[in-house]
DSSP file (Angstrom, degrees, kcal/mol; ACC not computed):
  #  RESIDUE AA STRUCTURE BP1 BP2  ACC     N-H-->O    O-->H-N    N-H-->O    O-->H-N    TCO  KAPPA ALPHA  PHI   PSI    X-CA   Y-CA   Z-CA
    1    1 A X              0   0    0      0, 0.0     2,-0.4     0, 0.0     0, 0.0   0.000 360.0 360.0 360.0 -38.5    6.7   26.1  -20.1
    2    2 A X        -     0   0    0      2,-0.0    11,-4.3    10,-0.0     2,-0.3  -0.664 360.0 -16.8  94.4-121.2    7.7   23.4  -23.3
    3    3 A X        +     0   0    0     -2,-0.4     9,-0.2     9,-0.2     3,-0.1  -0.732  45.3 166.6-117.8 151.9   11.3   21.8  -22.4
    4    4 A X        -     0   0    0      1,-0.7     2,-0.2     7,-0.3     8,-0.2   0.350  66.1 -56.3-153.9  21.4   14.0   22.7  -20.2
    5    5 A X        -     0   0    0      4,-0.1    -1,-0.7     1,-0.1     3,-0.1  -0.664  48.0 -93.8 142.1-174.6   16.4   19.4  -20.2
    6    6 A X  S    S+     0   0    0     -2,-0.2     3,-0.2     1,-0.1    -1,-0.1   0.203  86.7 100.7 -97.6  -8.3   16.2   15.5  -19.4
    7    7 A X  S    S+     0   0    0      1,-0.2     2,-0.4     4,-0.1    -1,-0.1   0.897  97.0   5.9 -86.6 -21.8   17.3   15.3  -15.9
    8    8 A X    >   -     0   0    0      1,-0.2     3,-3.2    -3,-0.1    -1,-0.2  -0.989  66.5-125.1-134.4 130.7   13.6   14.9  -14.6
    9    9 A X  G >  S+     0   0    0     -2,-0.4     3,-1.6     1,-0.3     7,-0.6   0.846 114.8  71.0 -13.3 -69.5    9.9   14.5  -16.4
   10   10 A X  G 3  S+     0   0    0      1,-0.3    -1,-0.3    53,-0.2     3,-0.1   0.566  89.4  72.5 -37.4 -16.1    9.0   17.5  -14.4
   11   11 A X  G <  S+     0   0    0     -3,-3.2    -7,-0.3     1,-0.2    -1,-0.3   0.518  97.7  45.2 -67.9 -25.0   11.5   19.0  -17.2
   12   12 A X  S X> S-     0   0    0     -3,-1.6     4,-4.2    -9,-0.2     3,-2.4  -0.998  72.7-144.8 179.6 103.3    9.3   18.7  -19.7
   13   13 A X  H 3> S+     0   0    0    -11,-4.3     4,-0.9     1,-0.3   -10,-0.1   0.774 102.4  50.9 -80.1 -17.1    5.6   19.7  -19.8
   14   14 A X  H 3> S+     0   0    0    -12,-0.2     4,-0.6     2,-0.1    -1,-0.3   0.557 114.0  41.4 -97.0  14.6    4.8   16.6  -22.2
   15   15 A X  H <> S+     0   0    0     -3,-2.4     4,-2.4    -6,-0.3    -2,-0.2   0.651 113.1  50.0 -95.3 -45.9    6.4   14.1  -20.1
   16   16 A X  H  < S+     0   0    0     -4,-4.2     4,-0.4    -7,-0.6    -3,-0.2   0.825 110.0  56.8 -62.3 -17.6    5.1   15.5  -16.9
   17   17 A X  H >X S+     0   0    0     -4,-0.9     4,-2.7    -5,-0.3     3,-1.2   0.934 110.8  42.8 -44.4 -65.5    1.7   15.3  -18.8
   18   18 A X  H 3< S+     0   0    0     -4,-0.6    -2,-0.2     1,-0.3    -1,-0.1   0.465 116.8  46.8 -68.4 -24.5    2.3   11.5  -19.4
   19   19 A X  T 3< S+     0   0    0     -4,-2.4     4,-0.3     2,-0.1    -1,-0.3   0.372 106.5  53.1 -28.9 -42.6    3.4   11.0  -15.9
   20   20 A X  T X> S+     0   0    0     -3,-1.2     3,-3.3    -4,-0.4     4,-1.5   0.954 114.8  51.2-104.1 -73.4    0.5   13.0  -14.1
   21   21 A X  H 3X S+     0   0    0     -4,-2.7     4,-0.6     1,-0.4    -3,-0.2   0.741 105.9  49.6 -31.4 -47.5   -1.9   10.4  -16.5
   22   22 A X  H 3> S+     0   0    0      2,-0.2     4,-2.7     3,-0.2    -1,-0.4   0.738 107.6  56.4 -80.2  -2.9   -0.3    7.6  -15.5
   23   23 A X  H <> S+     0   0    0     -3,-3.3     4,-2.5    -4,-0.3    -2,-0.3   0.976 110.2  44.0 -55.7 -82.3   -0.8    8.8  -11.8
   24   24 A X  H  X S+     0   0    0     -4,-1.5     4,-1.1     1,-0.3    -2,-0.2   0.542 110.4  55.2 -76.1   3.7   -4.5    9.1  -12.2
   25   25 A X  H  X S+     0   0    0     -4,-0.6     4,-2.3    -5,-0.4    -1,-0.3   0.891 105.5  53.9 -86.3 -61.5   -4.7    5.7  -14.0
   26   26 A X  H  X S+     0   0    0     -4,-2.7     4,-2.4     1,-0.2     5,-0.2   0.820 115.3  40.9 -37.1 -36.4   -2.8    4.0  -10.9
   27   27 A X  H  X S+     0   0    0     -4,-2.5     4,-3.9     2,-0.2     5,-0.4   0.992 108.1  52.7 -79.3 -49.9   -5.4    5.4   -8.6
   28   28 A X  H  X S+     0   0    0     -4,-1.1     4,-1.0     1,-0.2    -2,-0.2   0.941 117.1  52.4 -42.0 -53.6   -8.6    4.9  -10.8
   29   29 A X  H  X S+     0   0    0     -4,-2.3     4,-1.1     1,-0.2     3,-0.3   0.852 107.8  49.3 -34.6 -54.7   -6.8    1.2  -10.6
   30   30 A X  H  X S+     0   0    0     -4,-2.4     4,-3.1    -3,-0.4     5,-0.4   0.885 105.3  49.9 -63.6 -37.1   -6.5    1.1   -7.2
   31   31 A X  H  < S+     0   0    0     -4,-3.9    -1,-0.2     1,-0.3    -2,-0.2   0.768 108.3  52.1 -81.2   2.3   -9.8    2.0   -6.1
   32   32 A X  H >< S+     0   0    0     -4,-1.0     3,-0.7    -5,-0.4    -1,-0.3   0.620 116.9  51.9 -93.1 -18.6  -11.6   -0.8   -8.5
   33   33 A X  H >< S+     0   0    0     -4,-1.1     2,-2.3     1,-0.2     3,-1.6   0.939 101.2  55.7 -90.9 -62.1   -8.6   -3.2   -6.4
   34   34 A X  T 3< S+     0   0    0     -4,-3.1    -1,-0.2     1,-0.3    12,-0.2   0.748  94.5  59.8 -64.6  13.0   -9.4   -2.3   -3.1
   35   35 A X  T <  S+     0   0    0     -2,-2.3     2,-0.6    -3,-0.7    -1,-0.3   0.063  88.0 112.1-106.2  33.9  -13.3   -3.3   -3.4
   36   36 A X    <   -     0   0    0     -3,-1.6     9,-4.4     1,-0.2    10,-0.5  -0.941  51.2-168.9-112.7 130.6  -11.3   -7.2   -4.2
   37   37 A X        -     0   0    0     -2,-0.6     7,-0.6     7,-0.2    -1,-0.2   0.788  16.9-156.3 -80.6 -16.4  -12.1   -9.1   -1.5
   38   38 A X        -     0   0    0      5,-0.3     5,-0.2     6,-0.2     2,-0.1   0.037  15.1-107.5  43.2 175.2   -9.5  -12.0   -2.4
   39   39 A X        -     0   0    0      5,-0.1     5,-0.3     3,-0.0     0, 0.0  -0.104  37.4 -86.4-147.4 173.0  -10.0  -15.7   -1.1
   40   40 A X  S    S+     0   0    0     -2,-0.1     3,-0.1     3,-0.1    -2,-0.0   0.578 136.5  49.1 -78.0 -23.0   -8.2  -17.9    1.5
   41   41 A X  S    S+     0   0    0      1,-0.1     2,-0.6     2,-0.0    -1,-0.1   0.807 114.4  64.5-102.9 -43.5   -5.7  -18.7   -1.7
   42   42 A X  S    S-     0   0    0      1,-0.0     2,-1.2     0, 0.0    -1,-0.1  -0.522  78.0-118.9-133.4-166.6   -5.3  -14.8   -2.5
   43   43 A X        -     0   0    0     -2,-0.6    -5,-0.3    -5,-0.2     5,-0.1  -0.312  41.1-133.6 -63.4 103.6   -4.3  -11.5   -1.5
   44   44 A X     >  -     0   0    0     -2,-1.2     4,-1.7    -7,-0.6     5,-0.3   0.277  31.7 -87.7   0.0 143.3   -7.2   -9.2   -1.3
   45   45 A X  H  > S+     0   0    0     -9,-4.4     4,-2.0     1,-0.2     3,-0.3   0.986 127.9  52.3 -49.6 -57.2   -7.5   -5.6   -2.8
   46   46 A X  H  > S+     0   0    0    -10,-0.5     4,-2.6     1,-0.2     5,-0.3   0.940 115.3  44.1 -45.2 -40.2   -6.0   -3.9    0.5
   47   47 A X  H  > S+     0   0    0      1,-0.2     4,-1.8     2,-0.2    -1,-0.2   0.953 114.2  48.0 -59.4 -40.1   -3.1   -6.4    0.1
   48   48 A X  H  X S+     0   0    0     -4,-1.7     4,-1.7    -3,-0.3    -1,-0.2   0.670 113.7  45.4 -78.9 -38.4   -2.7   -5.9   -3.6
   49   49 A X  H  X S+     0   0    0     -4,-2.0     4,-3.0    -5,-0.3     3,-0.5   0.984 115.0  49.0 -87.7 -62.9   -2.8   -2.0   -3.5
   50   50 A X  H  X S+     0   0    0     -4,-2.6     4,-0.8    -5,-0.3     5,-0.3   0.766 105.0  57.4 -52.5 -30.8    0.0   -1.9   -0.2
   51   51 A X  H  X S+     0   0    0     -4,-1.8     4,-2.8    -5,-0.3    -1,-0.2   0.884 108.2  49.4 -63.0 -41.7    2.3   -4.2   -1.8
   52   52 A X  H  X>S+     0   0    0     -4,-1.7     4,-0.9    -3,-0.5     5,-0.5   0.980 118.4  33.4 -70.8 -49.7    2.5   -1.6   -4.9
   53   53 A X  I  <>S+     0   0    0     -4,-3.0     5,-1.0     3,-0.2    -1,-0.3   0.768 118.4  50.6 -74.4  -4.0    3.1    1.4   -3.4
   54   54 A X  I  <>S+     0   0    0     -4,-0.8     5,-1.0    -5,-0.2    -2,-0.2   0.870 127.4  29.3 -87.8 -43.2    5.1    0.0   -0.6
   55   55 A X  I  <5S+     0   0    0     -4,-2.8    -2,-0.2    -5,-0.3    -3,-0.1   0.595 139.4  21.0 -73.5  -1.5    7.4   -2.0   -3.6
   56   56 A X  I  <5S+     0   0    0     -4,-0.9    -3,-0.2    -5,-0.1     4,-0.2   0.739 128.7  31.4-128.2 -61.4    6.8    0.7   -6.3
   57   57 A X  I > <S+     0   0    0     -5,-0.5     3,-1.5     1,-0.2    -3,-0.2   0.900 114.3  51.4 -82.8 -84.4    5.9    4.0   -5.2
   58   58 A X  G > <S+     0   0    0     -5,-1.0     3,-1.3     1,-0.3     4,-0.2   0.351 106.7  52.6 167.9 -66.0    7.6    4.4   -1.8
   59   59 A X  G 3 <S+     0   0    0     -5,-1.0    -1,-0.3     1,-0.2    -2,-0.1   0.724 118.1  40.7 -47.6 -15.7   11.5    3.4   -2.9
   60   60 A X  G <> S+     0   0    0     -3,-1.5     4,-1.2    -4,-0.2     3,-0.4   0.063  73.2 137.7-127.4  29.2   11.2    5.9   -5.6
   61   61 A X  H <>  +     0   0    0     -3,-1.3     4,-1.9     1,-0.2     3,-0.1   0.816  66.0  63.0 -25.7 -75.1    9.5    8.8   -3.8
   62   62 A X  H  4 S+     0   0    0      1,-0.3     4,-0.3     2,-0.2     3,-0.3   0.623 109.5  31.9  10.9 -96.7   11.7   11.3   -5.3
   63   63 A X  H  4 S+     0   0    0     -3,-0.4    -1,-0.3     1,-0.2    -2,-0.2   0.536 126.0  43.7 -59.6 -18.6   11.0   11.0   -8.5
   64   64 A X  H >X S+     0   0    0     -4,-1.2     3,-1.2    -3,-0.1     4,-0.6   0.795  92.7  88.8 -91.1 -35.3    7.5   10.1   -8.0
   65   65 A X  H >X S+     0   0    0     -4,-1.9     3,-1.6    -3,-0.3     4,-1.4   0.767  81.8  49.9 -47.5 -56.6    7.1   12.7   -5.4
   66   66 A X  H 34 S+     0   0    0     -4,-0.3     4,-0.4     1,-0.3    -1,-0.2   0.696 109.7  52.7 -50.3 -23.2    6.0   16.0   -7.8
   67   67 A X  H <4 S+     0   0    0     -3,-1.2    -1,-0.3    -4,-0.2    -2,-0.2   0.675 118.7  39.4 -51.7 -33.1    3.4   14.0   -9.4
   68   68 A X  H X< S+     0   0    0     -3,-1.6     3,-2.0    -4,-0.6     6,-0.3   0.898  98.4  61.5 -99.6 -70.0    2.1   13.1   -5.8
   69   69 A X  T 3< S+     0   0    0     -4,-1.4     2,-1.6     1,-0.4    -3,-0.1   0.901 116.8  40.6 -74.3 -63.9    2.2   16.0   -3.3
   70   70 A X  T 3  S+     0   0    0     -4,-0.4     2,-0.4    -5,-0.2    -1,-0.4  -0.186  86.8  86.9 -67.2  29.1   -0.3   17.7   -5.8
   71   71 A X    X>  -     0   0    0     -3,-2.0     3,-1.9    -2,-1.6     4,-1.9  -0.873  58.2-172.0-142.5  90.0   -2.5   15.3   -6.9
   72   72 A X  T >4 S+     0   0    0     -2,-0.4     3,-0.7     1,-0.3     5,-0.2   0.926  88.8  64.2 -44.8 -48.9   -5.6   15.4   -3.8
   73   73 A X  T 3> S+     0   0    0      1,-0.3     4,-1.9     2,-0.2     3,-0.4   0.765 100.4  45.5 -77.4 -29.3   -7.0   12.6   -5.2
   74   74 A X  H <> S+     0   0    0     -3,-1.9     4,-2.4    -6,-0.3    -1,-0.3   0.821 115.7  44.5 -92.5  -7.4   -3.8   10.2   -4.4
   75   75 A X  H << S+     0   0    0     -4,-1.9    -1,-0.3    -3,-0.7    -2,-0.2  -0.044 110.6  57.7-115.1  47.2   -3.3   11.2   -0.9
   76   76 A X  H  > S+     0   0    0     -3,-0.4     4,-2.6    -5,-0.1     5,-0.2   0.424 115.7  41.0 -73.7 -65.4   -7.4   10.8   -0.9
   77   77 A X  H  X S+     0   0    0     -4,-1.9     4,-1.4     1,-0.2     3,-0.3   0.913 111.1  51.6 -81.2 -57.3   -6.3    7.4   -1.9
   78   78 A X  H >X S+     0   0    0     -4,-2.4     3,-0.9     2,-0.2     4,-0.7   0.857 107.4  56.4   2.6 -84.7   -3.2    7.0    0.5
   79   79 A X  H 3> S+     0   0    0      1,-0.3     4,-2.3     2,-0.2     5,-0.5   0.819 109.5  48.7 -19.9 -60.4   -5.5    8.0    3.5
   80   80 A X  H 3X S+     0   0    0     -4,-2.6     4,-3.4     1,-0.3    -1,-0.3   0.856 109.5  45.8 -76.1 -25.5   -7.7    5.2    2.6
   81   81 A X  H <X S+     0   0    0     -4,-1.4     4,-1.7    -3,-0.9    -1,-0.3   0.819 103.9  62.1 -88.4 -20.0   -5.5    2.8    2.2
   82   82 A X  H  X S+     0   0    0     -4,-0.7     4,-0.7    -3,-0.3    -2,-0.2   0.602 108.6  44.2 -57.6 -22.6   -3.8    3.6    5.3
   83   83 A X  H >X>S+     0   0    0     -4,-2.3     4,-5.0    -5,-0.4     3,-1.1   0.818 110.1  63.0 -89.1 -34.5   -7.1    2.8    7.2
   84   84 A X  H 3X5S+     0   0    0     -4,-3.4     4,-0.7    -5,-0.5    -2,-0.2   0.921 111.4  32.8 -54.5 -33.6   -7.5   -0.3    5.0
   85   85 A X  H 3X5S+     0   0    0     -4,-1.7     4,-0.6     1,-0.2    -1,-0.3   0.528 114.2  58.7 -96.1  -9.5   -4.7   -1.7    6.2
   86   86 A X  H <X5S+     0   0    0     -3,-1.1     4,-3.4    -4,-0.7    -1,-0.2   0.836 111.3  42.0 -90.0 -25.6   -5.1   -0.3    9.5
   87   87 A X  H  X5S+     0   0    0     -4,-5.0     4,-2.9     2,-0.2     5,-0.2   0.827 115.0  56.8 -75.1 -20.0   -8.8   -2.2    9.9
   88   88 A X  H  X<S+     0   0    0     -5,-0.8     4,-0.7    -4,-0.7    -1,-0.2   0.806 105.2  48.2 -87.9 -12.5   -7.1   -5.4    8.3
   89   89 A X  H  X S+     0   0    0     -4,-0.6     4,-2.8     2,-0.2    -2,-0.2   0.962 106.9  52.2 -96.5 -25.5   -4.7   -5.4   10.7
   90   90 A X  H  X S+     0   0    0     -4,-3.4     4,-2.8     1,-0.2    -2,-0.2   0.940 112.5  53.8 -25.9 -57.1   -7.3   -5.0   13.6
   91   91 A X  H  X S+     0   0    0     -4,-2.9     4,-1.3     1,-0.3    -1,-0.2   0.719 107.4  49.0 -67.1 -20.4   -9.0   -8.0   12.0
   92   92 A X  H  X S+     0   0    0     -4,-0.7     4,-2.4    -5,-0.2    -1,-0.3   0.950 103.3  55.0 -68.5 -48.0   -6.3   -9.8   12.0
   93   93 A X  H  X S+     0   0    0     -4,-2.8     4,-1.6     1,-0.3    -2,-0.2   0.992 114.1  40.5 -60.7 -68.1   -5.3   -9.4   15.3
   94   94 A X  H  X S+     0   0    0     -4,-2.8     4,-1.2     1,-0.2    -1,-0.3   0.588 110.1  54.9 -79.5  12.6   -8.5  -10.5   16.7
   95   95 A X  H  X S+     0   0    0     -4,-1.3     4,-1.4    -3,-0.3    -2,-0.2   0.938 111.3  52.7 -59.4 -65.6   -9.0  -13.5   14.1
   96   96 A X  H  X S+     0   0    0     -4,-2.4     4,-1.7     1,-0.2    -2,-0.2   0.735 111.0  46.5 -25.8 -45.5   -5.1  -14.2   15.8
   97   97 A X  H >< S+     0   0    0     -4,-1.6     3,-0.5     1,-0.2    -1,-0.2   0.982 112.1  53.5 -87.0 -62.8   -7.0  -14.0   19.4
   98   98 A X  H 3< S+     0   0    0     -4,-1.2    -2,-0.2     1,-0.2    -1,-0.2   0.741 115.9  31.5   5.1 -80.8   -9.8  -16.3   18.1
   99   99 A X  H 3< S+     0   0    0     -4,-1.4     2,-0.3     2,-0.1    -1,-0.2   0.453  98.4  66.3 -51.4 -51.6   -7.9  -19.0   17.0
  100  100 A X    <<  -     0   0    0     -4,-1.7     2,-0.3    -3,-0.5     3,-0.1  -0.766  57.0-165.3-105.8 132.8   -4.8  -19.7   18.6
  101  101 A X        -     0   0    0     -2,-0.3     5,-0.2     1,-0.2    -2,-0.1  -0.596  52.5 -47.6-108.0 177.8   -4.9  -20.9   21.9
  102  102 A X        -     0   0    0     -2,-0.3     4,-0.4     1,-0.1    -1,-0.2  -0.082  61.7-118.0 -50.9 162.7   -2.1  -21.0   24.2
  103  103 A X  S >  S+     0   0    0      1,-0.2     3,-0.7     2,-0.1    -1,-0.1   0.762 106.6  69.6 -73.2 -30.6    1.1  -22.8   22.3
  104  104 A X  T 3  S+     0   0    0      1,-0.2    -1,-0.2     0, 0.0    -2,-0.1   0.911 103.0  43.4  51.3-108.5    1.4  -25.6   24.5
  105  105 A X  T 3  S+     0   0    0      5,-0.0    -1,-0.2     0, 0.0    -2,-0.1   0.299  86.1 102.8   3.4 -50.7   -1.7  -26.8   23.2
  106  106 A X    <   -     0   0    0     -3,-0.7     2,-0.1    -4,-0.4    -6,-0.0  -0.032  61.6-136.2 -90.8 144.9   -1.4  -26.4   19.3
  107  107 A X     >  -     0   0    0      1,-0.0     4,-1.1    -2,-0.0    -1,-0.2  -0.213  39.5 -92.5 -92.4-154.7   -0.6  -29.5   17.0
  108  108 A X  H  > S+     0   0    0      1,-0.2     4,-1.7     2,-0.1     5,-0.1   0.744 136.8  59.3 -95.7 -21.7    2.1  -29.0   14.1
  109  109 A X  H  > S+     0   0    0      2,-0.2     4,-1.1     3,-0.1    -1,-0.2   0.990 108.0  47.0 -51.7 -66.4   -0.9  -28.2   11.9
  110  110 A X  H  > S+     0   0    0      1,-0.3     4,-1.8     2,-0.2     5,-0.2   0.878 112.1  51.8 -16.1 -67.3   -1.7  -24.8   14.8
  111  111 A X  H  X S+     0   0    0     -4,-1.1     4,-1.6     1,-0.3    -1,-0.3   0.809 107.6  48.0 -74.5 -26.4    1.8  -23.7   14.8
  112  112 A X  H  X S+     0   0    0     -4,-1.7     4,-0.9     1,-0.3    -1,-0.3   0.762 112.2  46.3 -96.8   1.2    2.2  -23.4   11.3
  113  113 A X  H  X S+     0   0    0     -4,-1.1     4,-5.0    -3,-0.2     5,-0.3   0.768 111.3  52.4 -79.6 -34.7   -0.9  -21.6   10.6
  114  114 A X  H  X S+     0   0    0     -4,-1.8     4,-1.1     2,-0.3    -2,-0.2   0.750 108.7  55.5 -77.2  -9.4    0.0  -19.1   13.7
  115  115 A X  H >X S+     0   0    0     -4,-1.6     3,-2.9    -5,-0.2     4,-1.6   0.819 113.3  41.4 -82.1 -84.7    3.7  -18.7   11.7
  116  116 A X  H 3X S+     0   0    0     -4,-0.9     4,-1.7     1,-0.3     5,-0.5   0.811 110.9  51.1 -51.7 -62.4    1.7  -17.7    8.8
  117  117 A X  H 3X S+     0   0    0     -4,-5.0     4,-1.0     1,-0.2    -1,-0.3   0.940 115.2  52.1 -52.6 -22.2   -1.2  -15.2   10.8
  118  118 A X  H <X S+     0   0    0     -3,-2.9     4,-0.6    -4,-1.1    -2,-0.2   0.841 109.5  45.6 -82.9 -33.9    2.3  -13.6   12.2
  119  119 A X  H  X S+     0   0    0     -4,-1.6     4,-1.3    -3,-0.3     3,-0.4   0.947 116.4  46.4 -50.1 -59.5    3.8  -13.1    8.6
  120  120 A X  H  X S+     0   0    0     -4,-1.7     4,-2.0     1,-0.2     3,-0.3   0.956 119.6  37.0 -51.3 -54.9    0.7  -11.6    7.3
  121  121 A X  H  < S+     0   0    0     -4,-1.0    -1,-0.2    -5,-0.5    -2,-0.2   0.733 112.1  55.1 -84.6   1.4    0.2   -9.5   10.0
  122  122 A X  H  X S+     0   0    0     -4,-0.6     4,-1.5    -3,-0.4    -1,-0.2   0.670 116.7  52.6 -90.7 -34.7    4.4   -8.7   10.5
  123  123 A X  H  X S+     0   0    0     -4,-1.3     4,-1.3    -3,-0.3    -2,-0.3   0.720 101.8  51.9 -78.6 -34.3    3.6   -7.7    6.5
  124  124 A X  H  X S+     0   0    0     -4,-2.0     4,-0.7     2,-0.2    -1,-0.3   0.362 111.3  47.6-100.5 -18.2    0.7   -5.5    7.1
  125  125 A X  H  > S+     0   0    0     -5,-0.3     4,-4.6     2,-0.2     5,-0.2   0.881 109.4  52.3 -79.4 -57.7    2.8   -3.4    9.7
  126  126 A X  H  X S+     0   0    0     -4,-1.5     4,-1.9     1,-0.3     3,-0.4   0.944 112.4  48.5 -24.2 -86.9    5.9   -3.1    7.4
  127  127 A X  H  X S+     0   0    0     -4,-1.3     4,-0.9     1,-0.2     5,-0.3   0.837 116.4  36.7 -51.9 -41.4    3.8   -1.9    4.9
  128  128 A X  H >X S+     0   0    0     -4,-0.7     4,-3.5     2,-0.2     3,-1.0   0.933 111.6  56.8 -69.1 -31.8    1.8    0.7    6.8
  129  129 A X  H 3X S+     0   0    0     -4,-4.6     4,-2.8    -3,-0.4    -2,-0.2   0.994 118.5  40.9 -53.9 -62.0    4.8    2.0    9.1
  130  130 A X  H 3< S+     0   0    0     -4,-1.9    -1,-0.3     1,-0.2     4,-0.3   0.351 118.9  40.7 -78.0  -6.8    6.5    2.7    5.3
  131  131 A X  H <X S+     0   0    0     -3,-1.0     4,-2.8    -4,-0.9    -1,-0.2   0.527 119.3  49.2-116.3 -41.2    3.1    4.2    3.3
  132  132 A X  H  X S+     0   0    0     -4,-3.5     4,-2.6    -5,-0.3     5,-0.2   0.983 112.7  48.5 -50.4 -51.4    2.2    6.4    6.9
  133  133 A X  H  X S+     0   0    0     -4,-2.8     4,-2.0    -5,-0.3     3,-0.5   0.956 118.7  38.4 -56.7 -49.9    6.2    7.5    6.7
  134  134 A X  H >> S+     0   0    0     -4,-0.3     4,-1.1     1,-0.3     3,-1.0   0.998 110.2  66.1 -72.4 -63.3    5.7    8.6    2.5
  135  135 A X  H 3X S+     0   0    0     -4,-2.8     4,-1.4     1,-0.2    -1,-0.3   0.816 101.3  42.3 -26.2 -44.7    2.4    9.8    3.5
  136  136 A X  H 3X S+     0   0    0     -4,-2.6     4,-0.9    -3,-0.5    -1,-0.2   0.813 101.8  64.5-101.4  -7.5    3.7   12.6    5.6
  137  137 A X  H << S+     0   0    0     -4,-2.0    -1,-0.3    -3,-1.0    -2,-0.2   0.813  92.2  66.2 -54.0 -27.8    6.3   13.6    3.4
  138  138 A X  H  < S+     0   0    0     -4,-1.1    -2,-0.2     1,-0.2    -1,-0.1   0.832  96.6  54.8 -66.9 -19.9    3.4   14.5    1.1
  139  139 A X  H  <        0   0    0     -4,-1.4    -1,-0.2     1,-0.2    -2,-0.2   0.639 360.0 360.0 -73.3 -16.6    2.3   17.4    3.8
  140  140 A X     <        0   0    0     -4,-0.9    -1,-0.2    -3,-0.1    -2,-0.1   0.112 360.0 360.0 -27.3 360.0    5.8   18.5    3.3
């Protein structure tokens, strides 16, 4: 097809080239990040992987969207990360049930770990409600 203006990549079969590449580099990326387990000081593959598309891909659908809808391999990779996050928030929740005992109880030490398992896990919803939402635009 060559060129047919500026207003979008898709415009332009060697930009949408260079585009569709960096596509299949973000996912080969992702799927070596989601096997990172991360530590008690950081964020884990699952985290690592929902934070980008919820901060990167997901505001800029749009434009990102023709790259996307057609590319099996990222809403392969979508899917899975929507279960990752869906099994880390399971885990979470019952680490959460584990842990905390009634509030009552808790020293100052408790409460400010139970602020922080309710941040993580307030974060892990956010992000999935918003990557589920993108997701089904791609069946669009």
């Amino acid at each position: 097809m060559g060129y047919s203006g500026l207003e979008h990549p898709v415009d332009s079969d060697e930009a949408a080239d260079y585009i569709s590449d960096i596509v299949k580099y973000i996912i080969k990326m992702s799927k070596v990040e989601l096997k990172n387990p991360g530590n008690e000081f950081n964020t884990g593959g699952v985290e690592n992987v929902a934070m980008f598309i919820y901060h990167m891909i997901c505001p800029n659908f749009d434009e990102w969207e023709p790259f996307l809808s057609c590319n099996n391999e990222f809403i392969k990779l979508i899917d899975l990360v929507i279960k990752k996050l869906e099994e880390l928030i399971e885990r979470s929740k019952s680490q959460y049930d584990i842990y905390f005992p009634e509030l009552s109880e808790m020293d100052k030490n408790e409460i400010d770990d139970k602020k922080g398992y309710l941040y993580h896990l307030n974060m892990y919803k956010k992000w999935l409600n918003k990557i589920i939402k993108m997701r089904r635009k791609l069946n669009d």
